[in-house]
C-alpha positions as CSV (number, residue, x, y, z in Angstrom):
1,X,20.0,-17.4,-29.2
2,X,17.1,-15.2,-28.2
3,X,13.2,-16.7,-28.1
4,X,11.2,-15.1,-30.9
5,X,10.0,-11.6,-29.9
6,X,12.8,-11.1,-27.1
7,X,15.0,-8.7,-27.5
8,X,18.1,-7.2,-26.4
9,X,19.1,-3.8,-25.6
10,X,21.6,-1.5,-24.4
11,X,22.3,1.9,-22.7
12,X,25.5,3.5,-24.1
13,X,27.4,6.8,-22.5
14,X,29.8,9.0,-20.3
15,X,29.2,9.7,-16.9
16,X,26.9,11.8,-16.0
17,X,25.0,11.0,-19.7
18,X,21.7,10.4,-18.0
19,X,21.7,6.4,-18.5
20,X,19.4,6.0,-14.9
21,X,17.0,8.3,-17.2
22,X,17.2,6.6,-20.3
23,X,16.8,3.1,-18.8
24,X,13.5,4.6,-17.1
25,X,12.2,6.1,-19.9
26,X,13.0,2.2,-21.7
27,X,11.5,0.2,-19.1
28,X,8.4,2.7,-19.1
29,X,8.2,2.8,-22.9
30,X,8.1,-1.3,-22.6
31,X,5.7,-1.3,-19.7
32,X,3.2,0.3,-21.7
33,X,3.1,-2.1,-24.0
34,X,3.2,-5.0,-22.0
35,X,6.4,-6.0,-21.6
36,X,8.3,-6.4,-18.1
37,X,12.0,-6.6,-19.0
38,X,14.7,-7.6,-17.3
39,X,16.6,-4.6,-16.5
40,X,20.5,-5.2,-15.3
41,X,23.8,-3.6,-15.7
42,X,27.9,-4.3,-16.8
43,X,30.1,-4.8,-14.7
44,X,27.8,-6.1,-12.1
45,X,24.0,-8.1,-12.8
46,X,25.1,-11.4,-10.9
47,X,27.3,-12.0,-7.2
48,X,30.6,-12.4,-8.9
49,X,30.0,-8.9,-11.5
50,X,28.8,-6.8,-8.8
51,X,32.3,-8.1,-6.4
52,X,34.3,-7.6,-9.6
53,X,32.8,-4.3,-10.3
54,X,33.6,-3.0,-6.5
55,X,37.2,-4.0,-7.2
56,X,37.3,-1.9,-10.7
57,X,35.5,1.2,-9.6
58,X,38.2,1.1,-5.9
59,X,40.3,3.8,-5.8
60,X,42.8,1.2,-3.9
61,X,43.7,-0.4,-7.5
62,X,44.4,2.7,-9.4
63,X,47.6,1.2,-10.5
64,X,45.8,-1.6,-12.4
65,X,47.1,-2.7,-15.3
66,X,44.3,-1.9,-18.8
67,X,45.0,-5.9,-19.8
68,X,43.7,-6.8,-16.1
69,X,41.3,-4.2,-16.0
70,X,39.5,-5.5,-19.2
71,X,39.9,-9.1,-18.4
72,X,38.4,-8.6,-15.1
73,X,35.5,-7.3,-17.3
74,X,34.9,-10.3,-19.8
75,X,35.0,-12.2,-17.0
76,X,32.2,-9.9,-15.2
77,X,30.5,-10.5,-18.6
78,X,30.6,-14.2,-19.4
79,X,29.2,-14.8,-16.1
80,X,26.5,-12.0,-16.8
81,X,25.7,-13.9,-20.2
82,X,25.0,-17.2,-18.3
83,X,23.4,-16.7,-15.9
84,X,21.3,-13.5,-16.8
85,X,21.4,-12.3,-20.4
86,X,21.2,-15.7,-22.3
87,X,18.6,-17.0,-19.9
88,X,16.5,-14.3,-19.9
89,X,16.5,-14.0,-24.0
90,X,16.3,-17.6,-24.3
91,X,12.6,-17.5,-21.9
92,X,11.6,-14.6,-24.2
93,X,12.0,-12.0,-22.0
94,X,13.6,-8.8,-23.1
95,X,16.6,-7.1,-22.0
96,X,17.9,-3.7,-21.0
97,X,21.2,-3.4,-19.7
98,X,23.0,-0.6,-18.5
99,X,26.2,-0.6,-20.6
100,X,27.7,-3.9,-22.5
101,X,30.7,-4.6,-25.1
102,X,30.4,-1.0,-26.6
103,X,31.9,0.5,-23.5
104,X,35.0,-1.7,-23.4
105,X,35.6,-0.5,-27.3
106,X,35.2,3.1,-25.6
107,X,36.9,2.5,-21.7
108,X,39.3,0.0,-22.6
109,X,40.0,0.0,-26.2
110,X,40.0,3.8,-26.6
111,X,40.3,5.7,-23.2
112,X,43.5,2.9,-22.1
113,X,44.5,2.8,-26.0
114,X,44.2,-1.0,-26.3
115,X,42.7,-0.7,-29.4
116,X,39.9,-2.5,-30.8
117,X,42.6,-5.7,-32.2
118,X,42.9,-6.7,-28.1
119,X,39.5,-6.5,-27.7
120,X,37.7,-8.2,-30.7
121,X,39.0,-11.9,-29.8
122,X,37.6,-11.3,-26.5
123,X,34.1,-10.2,-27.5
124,X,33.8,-13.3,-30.2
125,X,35.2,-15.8,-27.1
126,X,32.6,-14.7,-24.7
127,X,29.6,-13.7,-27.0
128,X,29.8,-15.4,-29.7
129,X,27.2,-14.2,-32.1
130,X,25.4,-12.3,-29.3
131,X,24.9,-8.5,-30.1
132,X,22.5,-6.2,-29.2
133,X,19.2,-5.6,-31.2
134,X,19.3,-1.9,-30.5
135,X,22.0,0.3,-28.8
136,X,21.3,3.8,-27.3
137,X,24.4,6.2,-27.0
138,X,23.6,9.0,-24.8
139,X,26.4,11.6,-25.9
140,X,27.5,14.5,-24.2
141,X,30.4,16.6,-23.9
142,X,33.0,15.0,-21.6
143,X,32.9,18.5,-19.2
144,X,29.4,18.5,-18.8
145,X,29.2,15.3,-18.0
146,X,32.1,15.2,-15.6
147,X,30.3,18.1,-13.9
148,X,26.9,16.1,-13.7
149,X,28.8,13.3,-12.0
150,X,30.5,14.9,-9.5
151,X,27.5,17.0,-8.3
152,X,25.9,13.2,-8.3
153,X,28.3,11.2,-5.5
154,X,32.2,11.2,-4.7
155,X,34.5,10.1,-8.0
156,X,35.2,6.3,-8.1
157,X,38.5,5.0,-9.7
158,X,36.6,5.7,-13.4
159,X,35.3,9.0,-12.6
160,X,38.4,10.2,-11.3
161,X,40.7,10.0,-14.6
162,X,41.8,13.2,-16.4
163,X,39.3,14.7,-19.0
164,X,41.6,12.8,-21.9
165,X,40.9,9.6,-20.8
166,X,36.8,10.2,-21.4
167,X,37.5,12.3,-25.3
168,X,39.2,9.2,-26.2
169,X,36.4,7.1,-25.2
170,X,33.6,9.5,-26.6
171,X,35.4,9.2,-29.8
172,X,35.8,5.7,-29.7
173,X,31.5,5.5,-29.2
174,X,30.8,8.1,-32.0
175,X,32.7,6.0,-34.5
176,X,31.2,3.1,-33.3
177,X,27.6,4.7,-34.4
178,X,28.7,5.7,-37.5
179,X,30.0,2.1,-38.3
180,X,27.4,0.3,-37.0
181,X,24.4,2.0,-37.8
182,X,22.3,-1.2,-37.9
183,X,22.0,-1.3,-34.3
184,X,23.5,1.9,-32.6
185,X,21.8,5.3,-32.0
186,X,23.2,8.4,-31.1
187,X,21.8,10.7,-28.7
188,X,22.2,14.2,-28.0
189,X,21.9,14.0,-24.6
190,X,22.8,17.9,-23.3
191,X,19.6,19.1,-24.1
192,X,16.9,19.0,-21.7
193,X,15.3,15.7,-20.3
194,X,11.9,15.8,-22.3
195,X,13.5,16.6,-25.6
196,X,16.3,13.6,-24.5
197,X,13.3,11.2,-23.5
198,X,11.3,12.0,-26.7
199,X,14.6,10.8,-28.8
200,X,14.6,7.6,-26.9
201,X,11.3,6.7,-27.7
202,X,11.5,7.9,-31.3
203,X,14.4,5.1,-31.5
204,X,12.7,3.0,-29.7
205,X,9.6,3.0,-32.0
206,X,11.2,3.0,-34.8
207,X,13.3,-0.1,-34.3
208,X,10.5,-2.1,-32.3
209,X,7.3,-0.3,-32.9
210,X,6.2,-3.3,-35.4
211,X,6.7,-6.1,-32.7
212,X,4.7,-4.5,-30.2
């Protein structure tokens, strides 16, 4: 349960999507209306995410099985909930976070082939009724992006997997918008950054402009 006016959103995409920007441009956007979020990020935002999200992204558990891989996660993410999200929501601040549920659906459910059925018990068990307010999915084709990343830093244990792996998970995250449209946004993100940062804050406006 969030205070009134706090809200809670999230930064969808691939890598090399340009989420670092997008969170930037959100925090800015906020800033100039008074509001200091709490920025934070999935796996990771609390001691036990961040040493949970060094095992997932370690090329030394490659063999990882997709059930451990996305229970690992949802446990990352009900210790995120406790002691940052809920918290944070619950003093009135707002919240940004670099990727959430959405990107199991895409990483889990679609680029392992789980499915949405193994992940949906999990989500209601750790969130309940929290959702995001507003969801921002940066999309870009999984090449590009691939490229991005790897001019970026050295491929972690995500990065690394074939290009099949990230069209399943792009397509799980452009369903996702087109069935949720109540809180998720797509993006085109390969055009340049200002036309990119404008579409951010045309969302953003849109969905929040009346609150501040």
């Amino acid at each position: 349960m969030s205070a009134a006016g706090a809200r809670f959103i999230t930064v969808e995409g691939l890598e090399g999507a340009g989420k670092s920007t997008c969170l930037a441009t959100i925090r800015d956007w906020l800033a100039n209306r008074g509001i200091d979020p709490v920025v934070t990020r999935e796996p990771g935002g609390t001691k036990l995410g961040e040493a949970v999200r060094e095992v997932l992204l370690d090329h030394q558990y490659g063999g990882m099985t997709a059930d451990s891989e996305t229970l690992l996660i949802f446990a990352a993410r009900a210790e995120h909930l406790a002691e940052v999200v809920r918290p944070a929501l619950t003093a009135g601040q707002w919240v940004v976070c670099d990727r959430f549920t959405d990107a199991t659906y895409a990483y889990q459910g679609g680029g392992r082939e789980l499915g949405e059925e193994r992940i949906e018990p999990l989500e209601q068990w750790v969130q309940g009724r929290l959702r995001p307010d507003l969801t921002l999915y940066l999309d870009v084709p999984v090449r590009a992006g691939l490229e991005r990343a790897a001019a970026r830093s050295t491929p972690d244990r995500f990065e690394s997997e074939r290009e099949a792996f990230f069209e399943r998970a792009r397509a799980v995250y452009r369903r996702r918008c087109a069935t949720h449209p109540e809180r998720m946004r797509l993006i085109d993100a390969s055009t340049n950054l200002a036309q990119v940062q404008q579409r951010i804050e045309a969302n953003l406006e849109a969905a929040f402009g009346h609150l501040v």
